[in-house]
Structures are given as C-alpha cells and as structure tokens.
N, C-alpha and C positions, 0 to 999 in steps of 0.2 A: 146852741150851735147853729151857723147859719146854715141853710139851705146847700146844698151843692148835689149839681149834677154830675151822674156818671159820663166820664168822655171817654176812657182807654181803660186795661185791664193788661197791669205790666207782669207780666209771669214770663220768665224764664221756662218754665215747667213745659210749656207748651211745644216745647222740642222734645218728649219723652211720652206719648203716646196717647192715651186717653184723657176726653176733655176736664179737667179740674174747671171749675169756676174762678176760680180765685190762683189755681195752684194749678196746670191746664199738661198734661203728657200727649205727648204723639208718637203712637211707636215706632220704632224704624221701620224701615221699606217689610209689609208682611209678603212673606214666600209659602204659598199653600200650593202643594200638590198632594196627587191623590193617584193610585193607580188602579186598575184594573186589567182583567181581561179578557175581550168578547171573540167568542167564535164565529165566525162569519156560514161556516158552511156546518154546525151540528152544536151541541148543544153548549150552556157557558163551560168554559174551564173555570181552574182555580185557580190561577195562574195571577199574583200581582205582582207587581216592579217591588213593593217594598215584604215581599213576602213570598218567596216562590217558595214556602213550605207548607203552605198551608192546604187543605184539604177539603174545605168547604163548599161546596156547592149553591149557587143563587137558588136553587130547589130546581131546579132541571136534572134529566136524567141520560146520559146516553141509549142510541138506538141498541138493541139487544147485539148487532152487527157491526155496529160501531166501535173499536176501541179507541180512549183518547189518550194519547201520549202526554202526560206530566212529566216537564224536565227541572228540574230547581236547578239546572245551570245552563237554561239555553243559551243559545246565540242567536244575534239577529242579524239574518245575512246580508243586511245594506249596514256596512258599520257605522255608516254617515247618522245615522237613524232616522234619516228624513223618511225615510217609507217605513216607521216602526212595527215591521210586521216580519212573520216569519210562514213559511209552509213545512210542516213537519213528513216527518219519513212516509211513505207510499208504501202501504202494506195489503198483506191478503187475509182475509177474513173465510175463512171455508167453512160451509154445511152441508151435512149430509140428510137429503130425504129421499127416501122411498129410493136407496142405490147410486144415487144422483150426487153427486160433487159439482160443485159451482162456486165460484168463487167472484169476490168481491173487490174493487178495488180501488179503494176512496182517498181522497188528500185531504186533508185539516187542515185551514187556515188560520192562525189565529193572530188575533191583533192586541195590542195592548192598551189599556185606554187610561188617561192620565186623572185619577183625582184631582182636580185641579184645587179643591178647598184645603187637601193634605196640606200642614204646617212642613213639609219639608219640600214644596213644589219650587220648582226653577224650571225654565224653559230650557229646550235641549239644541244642539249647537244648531246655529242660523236659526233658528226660531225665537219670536216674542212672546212676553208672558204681558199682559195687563189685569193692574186690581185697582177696579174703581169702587172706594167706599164712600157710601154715602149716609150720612148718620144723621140724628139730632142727639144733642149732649144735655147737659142739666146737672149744675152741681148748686150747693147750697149751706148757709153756716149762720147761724144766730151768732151776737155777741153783746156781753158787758162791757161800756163805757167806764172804768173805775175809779180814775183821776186824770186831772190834767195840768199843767202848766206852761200859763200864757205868757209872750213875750214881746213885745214893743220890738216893733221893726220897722218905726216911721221914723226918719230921722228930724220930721219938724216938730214932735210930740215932747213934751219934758220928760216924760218915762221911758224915751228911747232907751233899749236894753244896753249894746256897746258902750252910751255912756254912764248907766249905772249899774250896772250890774246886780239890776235888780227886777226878777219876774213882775209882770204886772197882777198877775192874777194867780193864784195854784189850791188845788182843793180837790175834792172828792166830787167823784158826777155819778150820777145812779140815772143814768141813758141805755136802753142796749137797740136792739135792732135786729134785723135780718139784710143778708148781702146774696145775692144770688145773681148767676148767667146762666143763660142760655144759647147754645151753639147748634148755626145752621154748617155743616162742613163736607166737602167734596174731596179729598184726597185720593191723587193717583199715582201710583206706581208705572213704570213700566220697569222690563228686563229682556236681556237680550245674552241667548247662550252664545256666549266664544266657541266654549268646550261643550258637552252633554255636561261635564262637573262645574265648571266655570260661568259665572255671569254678570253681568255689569247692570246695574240697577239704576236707575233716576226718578224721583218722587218731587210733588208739588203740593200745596196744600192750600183751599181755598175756605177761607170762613167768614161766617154773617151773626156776629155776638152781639148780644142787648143784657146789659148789666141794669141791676136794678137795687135802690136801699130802701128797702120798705118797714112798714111795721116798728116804729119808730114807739119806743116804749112814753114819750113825752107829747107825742100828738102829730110831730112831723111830717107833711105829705109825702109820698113815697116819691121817688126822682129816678129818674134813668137813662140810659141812653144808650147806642148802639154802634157801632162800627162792622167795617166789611171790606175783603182783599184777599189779595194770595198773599200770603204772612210765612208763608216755609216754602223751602226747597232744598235739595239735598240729592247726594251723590253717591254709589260707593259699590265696591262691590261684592258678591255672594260665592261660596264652593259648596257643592256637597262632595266632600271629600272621603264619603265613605256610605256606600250601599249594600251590603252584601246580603246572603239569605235572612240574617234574623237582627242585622244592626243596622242603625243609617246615622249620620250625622251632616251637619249644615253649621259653617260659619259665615257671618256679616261681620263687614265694617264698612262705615257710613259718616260720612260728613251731613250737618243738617245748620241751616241758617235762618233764624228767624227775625223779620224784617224789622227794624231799627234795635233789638234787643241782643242777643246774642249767638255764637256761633257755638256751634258743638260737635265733637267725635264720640262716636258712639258705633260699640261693637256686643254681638251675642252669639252665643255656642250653643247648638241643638245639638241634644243626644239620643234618639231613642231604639226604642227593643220591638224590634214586630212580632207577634204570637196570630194567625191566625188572619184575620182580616184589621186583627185592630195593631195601632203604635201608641207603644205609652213611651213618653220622653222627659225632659228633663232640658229646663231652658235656663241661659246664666247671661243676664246685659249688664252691660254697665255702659258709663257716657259720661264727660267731662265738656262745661261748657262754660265760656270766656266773655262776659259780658260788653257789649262796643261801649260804653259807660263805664270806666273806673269807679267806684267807692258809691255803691250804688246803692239802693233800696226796691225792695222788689215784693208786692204784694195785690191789692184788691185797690186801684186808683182808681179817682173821679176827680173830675174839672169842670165849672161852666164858664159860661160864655165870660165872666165879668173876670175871671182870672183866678177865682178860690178855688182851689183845692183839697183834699181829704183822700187820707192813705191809711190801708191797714194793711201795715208791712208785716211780711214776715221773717224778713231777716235784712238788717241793717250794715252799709260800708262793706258791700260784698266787692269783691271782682271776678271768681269765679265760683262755679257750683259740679256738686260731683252726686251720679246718682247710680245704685246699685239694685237689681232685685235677682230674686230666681225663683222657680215656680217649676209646676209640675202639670204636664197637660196628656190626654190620651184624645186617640183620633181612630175611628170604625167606621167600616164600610158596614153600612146593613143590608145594601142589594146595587143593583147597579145601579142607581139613581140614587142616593139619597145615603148621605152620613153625616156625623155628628161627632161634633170635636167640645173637650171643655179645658179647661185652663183656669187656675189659683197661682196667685205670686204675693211673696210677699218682698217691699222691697225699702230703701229709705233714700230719700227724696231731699236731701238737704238738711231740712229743717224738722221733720218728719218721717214714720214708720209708718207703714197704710199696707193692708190687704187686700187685695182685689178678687174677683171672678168674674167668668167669662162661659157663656157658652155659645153654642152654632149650628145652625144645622143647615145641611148642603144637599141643592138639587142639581145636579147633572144629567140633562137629558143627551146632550151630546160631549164628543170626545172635546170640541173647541170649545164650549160653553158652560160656567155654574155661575150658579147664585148662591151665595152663604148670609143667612138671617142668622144676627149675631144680638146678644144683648150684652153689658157686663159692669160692674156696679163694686161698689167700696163697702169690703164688710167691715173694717174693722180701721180707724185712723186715726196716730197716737199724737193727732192736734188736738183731739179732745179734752178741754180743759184746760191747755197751755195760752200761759199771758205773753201777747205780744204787744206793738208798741203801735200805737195810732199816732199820725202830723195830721195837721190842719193850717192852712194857710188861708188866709182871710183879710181882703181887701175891702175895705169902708164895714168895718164890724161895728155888730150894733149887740147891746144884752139879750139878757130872756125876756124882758117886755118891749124889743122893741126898738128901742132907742138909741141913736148913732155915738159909738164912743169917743173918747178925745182924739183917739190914733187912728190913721187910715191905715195901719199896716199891723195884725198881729199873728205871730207864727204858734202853734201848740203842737204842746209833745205831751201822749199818757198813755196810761196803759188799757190794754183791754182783752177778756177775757174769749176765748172761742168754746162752742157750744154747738152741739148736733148738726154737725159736719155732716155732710152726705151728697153721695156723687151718682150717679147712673147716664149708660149710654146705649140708646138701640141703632143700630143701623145695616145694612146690605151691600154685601162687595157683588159686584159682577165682576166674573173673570173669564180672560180668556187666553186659547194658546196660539197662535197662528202662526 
C-alpha cells in the first residue's frame, strides 16, 4: 500500500463533546454552578442555594452568645439578586451574672456564594457566566487490514474499470497498523442571565490535531500530519426551571456547527436530588446532526500532497447522524473551597455504544473565581472488534516492490478489523461569574 500522509480527520462526532480520535464529541455548552454560604460577621452557616436543608457545618462553631438563624425559606431582600445577600432578624441575647442583666444585640449578615463547578450553574439575571476549558485529548485504535479490491480508474489504461467491469486486483492482505490523534483544544462558553432561571449561552471551540498512522505491521514508515482552527461554534439557550429545598433541574438546547462538516441540534435534561452538601443527578442528551455533504463517508482520513488518499470509514452514504446517552453524576461540597463532582454515561454514537467516565475536582477561592481539574476516559467501546470498510485512492501506484504499475489511477475498497480502542482527556476549566 503506498505511503500516505495524514491531512484532515473527518468526524462528525466532534460536535458531541469529548475528544475521539477518530470519532471526536464536544459536549454542549457545560453549566456548573455551585453554592454556598458565608457569613460575613460570625461563623459559616449551613445555608446552600441548592440545599437549604441541610445542617452541616464547615467545622466552625457559633459564639456561646450568638444564635444563627437557619431559614430553608429565605428571602432575599434585593429581589434583583444583584446584591445576593440578606441581613437576618435583629435579636437580644440576655445573660445573667452576679444579678446583672445585659443584653446583647447583633445582626447576621449572610451572603451566598456560588459553586461555580456545580453541573447545575447559570448566571443570575444581568450577570455573565464564563467556562474556559482547556484540555489535551488522545484517543487511539490498532487495525487488521483483511482484503481488498482494486480498481482501474485511469481511463488510458486497458483495464479501465467502467469499461470492463473487471477489478484489477482483489485478495486477502494481512497489513494492520495503528491510527492515533492528539488534541491541543480551547473551548469557551460564555452565558448571560435574562431571568435568575433563564440564560442564553454561546460557545466556540478552537483545536490544534496531529493524526498520526504508525506501527505498520509490514515495515511502513509512520506518516502524519496536523491541522488547526476554530472548527465549532454554537448557540442556544439554558433554564433551571426548578430549585427548591431538596430538587433542582436544568434544561439546554443548543445549535452547534462544525466547520465544513456538519451542523447539529442538540438538547439535555438535568435532574437532581440534594441531601446535605452533596447533589446526585441524572443527565439525558441527545442531538441530531445534518451533514453539509450528502451521501457522505465519515471516518479516520489522510491525504498527501501528490493527491492519494486513505480512509477508515466508519459508516458509509450517510446524510445525517443521531446520538443519544444518559448517565449518572453526583457533585459535594467538602468545605468552602474545594468539591468534587464525577460522572458515568453510557451512550450510542451512531455507529457505536461507548462508556465513559469523568471525574473533578474544584477550587474556589473566591465567590467570582474556580478552577475544575477534570480527567475522563472510555471504559468500555462496543467498536471493539467490529469490521468496517477501508478506500484508498492512489495516484501513479506502484507494487509491493516497488514498481510503477500500468494505470495511473487505482481506487480500493476492503475491509478492516478495529482493535484496542482507547480514548482519554485531562484538562481545567476556569470559570467565572461577573
């Protein structure tokens, strides 16, 4: 098989969230908030936005004089929620020593402070929300080359295919290889509350990939090649339409476009249960995307300079593709600075059924600012083992020793085997709420 460099890497997938190599997801716009709440003038309350029931303490204690009013239904007196604060009731504290009565009389301020990593965060009305992730990705897949069959596509050749309807070449090939990318990528969200429930989202996505076909079971040099760009962009917008003491939920829907490949709609429903400091939830997406190419092919492509080509498709004469998952994620505060979220989905991707996981952990040192170090990787992908179809296109072909054949034009179609699939992504969102 001649030589050919890697030039593009055609995945539709690449609008559905995490990086594939081959098969590439981008999630929709992520919405993590988080809440808390600090007292300004005595010690933490227990007071969060997604959980005014709970009872837990950061480990501080009230002064013996102090009491702190917990309400699991306040109100907050600026309804705008621009000044998300509250001052609670003005009381008297009395002691008696040695005869003596005196009394005490303190005000509690207390502020609420936003998780901002929380999977159910949206800014609140007139305010912005930004999540800038920044990752490196790495996916990877060995394969069996099994057979092929060649075909004459030079029309000065005598074995032009058209007029005989006769393959030039067809057989068994015992080739395999490795196919691997790697992903430099910047994705930002921003969001903007209408309402405190309401928000309007816009995302961009910039990436820097180097495909690579190495490890050529026949001796073959390894070849690769690289590209870079804003490749996505995307619209749409977010509710949480429901927060009360022990439930919360969050819908998106999202348009996403990815440059010269396809466009997509894509929408997901949060559901979750608060106990305490932590939310365990329940996530349901799905997304429907329209390819700018009718009757298309869509896989692991490479090109060089002289015009050949080589594709491992994974699904052939498509126009559009539809993908569904759901999963299961919890998310805890373990003090005021610092929580940890994780997340399992399993979901099917077109062509394919794949498992994923996800974990995070979040620093908030202030109410505008966190960091979430996030890792999440493919346990389980039911490409394994599944025969899909390799092309090769091939201008001025020569044999296996060498030697230029009769035709300058031959096209090949075989099949070929997928083998130790494996995907992983680390990367860090900064977010903010201004």
């Amino acid at each position: 098989m001649k030589k050919c460099m890697v030039a593009v890497l055609v995945s539709v997938f690449a609008l559905f969230d995490t990086a594939h190599g081959a098969t590439t997801r981008v999630n929709s716009t992520n919405a993590y908030r988080r809440v808390g709440t600090t007292q300004r003038n005595g010690p933490v309350t227990t007071n969060f936005y997604y959980n005014q029931a709970g009872r837990r303490k950061y480990g501080n204690t009230a002064d013996t004089n102090t009491a702190v009013i917990n309400r699991n239904d306040y109100v907050v007196k600026d309804s705008s929620y621009n000044n998300d604060n509250y001052t609670a009731d003005s009381y008297t504290a009395k002691t008696y020593t040695e005869k003596r009565q005196y009394s005490q009389k303190k005000s509690v301020s207390q502020e609420r402070k936003y998780f901002l990593a929380h999977p159910f965060f949206q800014p609140l009305k007139g305010r912005f929300g930004s999540v800038t992730d920044i990752a490196l990705a790495h996916s990877s897949m060995d394969f069996d080359m099994l057979n092929g069959t060649v075909y004459d596509l030079d029309p000065t050749s005598a074995s032009y295919y058209p007029n005989t309807n006769t393959p030039l070449d067809q057989g068994t090939i015992n080739v395999g290889g490795n196919a691997e990318s790697n992903q430099f990528l910047i994705k930002q969200d921003f969001s903007f509350g209408l309402t405190d429930q309401v928000a309007i989202i816009a995302m961009g996505q910039y990436d820097s990939t180097k495909w690579k076909l190495k490890d050529w079971t026949n001796g073959e040099p390894e070849s690769e090649s690289s590209d870079s760009g804003l490749n996505v962009f995307g619209f749409g917008i977010q509710t949480r339409f429901l927060d009360v003491s022990d439930t919360i939920g969050m819908a998106t829907v999202q348009y996403e476009s990815q440059r010269s490949t396809a466009d997509s709609l894509m929408a997901d429903l949060k559901l979750g249960y608060k106990f305490d400091r932590t939310t365990l939830y329940l996530v349901g997406r799905g997304g429907y995307s329209w390819l700018k190419d009718k009757n298309s092919s869509y896989g692991f492509y490479l090109e060089d300079s002289t015009g050949d080509w080589f594709m491992l498709t994974y699904k052939r004469d498509v126009d559009d593709l539809f993908f569904a998952e759901g999963g299961l994620g919890v998310f805890s505060v373990l003090n005021k600075y610092f929580t940890v979220n994780a997340e399992a989905f399993f979901g099917n991707y077109d062509w394919h059924n794949q498992l994923t996981a996800k974990a995070a952990f979040g620093i908030q040192p202030f109410d505008s600012f966190a960091l979430n170090i996030y890792a999440s990787g493919v346990l389980y992908d039911s490409g394994e083992g599944k025969i899909k179809q390799y092309l090769n296109y091939d201008v001025n072909p020569v044999d296996a020793g060498g030697t230029p054949l009769a035709t300058n034009l031959t096209y090949t179609i075989g099949d070929y085997k997928i083998k130790n699939y494996s995907e992983y992504k680390f990367g860090a969102q900064i977010i903010l709420h201004f």
